[in-house]
C-alpha positions in Angstrom: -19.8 -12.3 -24.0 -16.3 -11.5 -24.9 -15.4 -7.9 -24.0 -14.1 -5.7 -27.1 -11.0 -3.9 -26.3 -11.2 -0.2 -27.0 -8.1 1.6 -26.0 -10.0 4.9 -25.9 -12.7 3.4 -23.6 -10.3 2.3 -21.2 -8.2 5.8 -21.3 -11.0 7.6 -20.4 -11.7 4.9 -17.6 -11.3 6.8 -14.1 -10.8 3.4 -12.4 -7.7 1.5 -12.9 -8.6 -1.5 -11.3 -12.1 -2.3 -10.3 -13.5 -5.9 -8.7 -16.5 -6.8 -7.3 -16.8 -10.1 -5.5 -13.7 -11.5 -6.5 -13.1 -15.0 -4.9 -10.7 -17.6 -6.0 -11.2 -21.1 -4.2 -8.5 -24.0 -4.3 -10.5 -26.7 -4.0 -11.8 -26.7 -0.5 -9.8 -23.7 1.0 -10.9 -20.3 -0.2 -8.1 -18.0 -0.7 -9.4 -14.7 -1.8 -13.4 -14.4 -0.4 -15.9 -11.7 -1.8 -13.9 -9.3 -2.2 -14.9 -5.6 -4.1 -12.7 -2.6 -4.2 -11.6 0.3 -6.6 -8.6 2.2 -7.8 -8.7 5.2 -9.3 -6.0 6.0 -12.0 -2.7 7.5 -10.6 -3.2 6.3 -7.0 -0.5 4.2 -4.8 -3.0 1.9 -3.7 -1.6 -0.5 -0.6 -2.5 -4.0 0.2 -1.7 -4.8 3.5 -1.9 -8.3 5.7 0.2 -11.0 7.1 1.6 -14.1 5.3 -1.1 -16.2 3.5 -4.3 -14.2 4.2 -4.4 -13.5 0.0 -2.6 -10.7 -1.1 -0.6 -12.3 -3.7 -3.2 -15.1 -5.1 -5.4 -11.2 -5.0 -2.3 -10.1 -7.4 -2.4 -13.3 -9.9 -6.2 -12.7 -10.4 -5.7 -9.1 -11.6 -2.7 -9.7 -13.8 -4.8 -12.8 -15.4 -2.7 -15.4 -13.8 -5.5 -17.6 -12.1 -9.0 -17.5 -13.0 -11.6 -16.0 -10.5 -13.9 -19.3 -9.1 -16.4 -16.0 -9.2 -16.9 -12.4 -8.8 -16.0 -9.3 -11.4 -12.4 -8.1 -12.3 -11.3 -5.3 -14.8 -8.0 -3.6 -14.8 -8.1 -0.4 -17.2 -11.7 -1.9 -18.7 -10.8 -4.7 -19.7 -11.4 -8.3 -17.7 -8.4 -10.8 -17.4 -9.0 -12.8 -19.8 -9.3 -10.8 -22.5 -6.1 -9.4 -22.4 -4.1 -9.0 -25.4 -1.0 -7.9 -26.7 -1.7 -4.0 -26.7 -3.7 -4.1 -23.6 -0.6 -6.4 -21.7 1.8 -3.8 -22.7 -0.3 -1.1 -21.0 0.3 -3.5 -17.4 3.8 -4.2 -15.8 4.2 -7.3 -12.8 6.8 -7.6 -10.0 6.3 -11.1 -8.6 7.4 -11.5 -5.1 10.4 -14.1 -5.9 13.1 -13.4 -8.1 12.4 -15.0 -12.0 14.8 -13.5 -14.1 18.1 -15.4 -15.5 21.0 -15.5 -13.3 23.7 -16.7 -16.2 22.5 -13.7 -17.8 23.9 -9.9 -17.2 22.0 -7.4 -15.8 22.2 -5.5 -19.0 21.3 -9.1 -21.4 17.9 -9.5 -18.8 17.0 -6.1 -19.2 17.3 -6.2 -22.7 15.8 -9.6 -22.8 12.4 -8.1 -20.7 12.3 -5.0 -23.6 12.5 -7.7 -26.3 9.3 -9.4 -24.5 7.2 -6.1 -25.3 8.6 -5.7 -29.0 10.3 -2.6 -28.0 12.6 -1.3 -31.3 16.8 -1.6 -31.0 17.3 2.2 -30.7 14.0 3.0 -27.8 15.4 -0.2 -26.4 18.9 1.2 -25.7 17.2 4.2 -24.3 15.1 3.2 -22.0 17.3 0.2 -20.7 19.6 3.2 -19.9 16.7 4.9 -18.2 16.3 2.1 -16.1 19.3 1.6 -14.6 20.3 5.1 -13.6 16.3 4.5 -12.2 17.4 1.5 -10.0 20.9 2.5 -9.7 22.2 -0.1 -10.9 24.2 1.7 -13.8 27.5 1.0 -12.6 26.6 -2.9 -12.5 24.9 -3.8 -16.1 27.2 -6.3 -16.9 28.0 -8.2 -13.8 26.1 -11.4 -13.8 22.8 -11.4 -12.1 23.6 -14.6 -9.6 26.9 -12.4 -8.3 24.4 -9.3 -7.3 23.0 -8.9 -3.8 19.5 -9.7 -2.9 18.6 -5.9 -2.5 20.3 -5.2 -6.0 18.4 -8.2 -7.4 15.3 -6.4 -6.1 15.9 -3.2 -7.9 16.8 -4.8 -11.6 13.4 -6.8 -11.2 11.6 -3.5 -10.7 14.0 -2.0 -13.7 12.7 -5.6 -15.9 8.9 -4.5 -14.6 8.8 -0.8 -15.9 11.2 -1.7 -19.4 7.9 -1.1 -21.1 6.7 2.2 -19.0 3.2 0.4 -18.3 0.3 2.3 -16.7 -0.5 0.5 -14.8 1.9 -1.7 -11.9 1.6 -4.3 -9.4 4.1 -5.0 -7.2 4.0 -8.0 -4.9 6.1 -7.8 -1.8 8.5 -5.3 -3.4 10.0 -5.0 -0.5 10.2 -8.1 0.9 14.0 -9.0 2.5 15.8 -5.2 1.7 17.1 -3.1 4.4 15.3 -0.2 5.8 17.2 2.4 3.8 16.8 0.2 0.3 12.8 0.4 1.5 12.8 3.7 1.8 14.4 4.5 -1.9 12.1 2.1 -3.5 9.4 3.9 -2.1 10.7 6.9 -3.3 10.7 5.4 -6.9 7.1 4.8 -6.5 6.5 8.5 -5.9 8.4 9.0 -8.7 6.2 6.9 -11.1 3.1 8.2 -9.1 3.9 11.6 -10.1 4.6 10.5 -13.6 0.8 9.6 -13.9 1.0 5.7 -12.7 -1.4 3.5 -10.8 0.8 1.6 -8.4 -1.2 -1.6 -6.7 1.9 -2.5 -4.1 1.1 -5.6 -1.4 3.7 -5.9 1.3 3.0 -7.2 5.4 5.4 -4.4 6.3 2.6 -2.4 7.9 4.6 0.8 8.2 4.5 1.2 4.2 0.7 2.2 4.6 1.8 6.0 5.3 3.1 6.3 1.7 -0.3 4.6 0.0 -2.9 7.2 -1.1 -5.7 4.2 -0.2 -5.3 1.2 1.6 -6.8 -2.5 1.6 -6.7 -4.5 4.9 -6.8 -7.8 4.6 -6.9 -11.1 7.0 -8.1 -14.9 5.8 -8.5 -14.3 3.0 -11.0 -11.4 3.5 -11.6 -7.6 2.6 -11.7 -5.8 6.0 -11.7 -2.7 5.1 -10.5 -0.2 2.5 -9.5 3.5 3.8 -6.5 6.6 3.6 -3.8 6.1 6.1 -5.6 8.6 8.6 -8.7 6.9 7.8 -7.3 4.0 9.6 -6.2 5.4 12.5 -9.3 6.8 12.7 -10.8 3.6 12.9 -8.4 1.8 15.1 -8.7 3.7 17.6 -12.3 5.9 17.4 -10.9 9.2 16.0 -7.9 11.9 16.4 -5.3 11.4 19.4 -4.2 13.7 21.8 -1.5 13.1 24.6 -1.3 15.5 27.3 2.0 15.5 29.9 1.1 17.2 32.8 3.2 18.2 35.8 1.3 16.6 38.7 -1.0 13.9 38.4 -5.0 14.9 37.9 -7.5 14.2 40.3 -10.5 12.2 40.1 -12.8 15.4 39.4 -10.8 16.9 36.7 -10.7 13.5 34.6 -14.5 13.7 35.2 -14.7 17.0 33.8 -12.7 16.8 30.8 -14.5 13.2 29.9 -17.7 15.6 30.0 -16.1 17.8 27.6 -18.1 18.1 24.2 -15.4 17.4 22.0 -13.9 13.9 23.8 -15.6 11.1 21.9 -14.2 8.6 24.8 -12.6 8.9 28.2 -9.6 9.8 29.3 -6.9 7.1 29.5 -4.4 7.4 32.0 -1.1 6.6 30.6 0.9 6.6 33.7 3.5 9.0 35.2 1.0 12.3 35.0 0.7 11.2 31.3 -3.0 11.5 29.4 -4.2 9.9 26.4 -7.5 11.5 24.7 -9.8 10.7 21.6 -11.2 13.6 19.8 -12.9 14.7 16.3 -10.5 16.8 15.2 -7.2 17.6 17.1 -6.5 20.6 15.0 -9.8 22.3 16.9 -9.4 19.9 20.0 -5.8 20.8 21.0 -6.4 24.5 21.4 -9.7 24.0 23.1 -8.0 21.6 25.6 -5.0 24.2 25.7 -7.7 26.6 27.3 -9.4 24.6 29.4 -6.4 23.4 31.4 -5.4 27.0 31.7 -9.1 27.8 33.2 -8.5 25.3 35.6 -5.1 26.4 36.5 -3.5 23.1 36.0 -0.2 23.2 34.5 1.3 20.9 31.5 4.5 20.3 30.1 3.2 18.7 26.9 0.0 18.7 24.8 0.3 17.5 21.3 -1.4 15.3 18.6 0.1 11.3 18.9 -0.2 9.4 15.7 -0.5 5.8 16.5 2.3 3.7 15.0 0.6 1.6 11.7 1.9 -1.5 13.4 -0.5 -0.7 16.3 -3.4 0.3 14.0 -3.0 -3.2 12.3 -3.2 -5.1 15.3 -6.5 -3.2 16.2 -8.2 -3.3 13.1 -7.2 -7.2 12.3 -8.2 -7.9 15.3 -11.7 -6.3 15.6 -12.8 -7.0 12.1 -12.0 -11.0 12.3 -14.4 -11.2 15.3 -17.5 -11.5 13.2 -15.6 -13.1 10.3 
């Protein structure tokens, strides 16, 4: 049965996104399997995985794109397919490659994108203008769009994306190409629109991005691994909080023993090399001090105790790699 569209009903939605068993199959090959997850409204929600496992055929089914082969998708209440006009203008896309007109200015596609949502002559000029002091990109609006830089082509995508200051925004490899520093202040746009009220759904395979998501999908083949927080994940990769401890002469046999039979060590003690001690508790903020207190019982000396959080690139490689073993 044909969903109605209510714009009140999907206002007072608290998901923004919600699928459940979402697979998309190209003939023989499955792209996207099973897959079920939720955003709530006015989350940066991050999909992380490497080239090809599904993240952008995941995108095209959410914005309507491709049809699911089966499974349950509805962004703000409504499904796909039943998108119109008023519910569209409530959604903004950033395909991964570049797809606006470079014979055209920055200032004509920008204008051109605002036309595409019916936006009035006088709140066009106003928020084309918000836009590019958004993107910096001010200073260039009428230099042809083929004579900017990759990065710069980048931001006036993201400027043609928000024109119509949807709700809610995906974002497909956003960051894909751009320098470090260009990463960094696009990321700190997203905050921005986060903190305006917007539900950012951002896929990128740079695995460092997870520390600015509120929640976070992994994905591999194609798959849901897992969906968690950024500490969430650590936790997972590697079986709770970290704790590294430098001390100044290597311990003996019998005091590894004893802290391993301490109640708060969830594993052993791994030796790290160089006097240099890697443990796995609950909680470090209760750990640390207790560990603090114990070496001083035993009169052993450090030069270093300190929670360690695991690079994202690490936690990745641990997590893809565990949860594909029974895939």
């Amino acid at each position: 049965m044909t969903e109605i569209y209510d714009s009140g009903a999907a206002k007072r939605s608290q998901w923004a996104v919600s699928v459940q068993g979402l697979t998309k199959q190209f003939g023989e090959e499955f792209a996207v399997r099973n897959i079920s997850f939720k955003i709530p409204q006015g989350k940066i929600f991050g999909f992380i995985g490497p080239s090809g496992c599904g993240k952008t055929t995941t995108v095209r089914l959410l914005t309507g794109i491709y049809k699911p082969t089966s499974g349950e998708v509805n962004v703000l209440g409504i499904h796909p397919k039943d998108f119109k006009a008023k519910i569209r203008s409530r959604i903004g896309y950033m395909p991964q490659q570049f797809v606006l007109y470079p014979d055209l200015t920055v200032l004509e596609n920008l204008n051109f994108a605002a036309s595409l949502y019916g936006l009035g002559f006088f709140n066009r000029i106003k928020r084309i203008n918000k836009m590019l002091d958004f993107v910096e990109l001010s200073e260039h609006k009428h230099k042809l769009t083929r004579k900017l830089s990759g990065g710069m082509q980048r931001r006036l995508s993201l400027a043609a994306t928000l024109i119509h200051d949807p709700e809610v925004i995906f974002l497909d490899e956003p960051t894909a190409g751009i320098d470090p520093i260009l990463r960094e202040k696009f990321w700190e746009r997203f905050r921005d629109l986060q903190a305006e009220g917007r539900t950012l759904f951002v896929t990128t395979q740079y695995v460092g991005e997870a520390a600015h998501c509120d929640n976070i999908v992994v994905m591999a083949n194609g798959q849901l691994l897992m969906v968690d927080t950024p500490q969430g994940l650590r936790r997972r990769a590697f079986g709770g909080e970290v704790i590294d401890v430098q001390s100044k002469t290597a311990l003996t046999w019998d005091e590894v023993r004893q802290i391993n039979n301490l109640s708060y060590l969830r594993r052993n003690v791994v030796d790290l090399g160089g006097s240099s001690y890697r443990m796995i508790v609950e909680d470090a903020s209760v750990a640390l001090p207790a560990l603090l207190e114990w070496f001083q019982s035993q009169n052993i000396e450090i030069e270093s105790a300190k929670e360690f959080l695991p690079p994202f690139d690490d936690v990745f490689v641990i997590l893809v790699r565990e949860g594909t073993k029974n895939v």
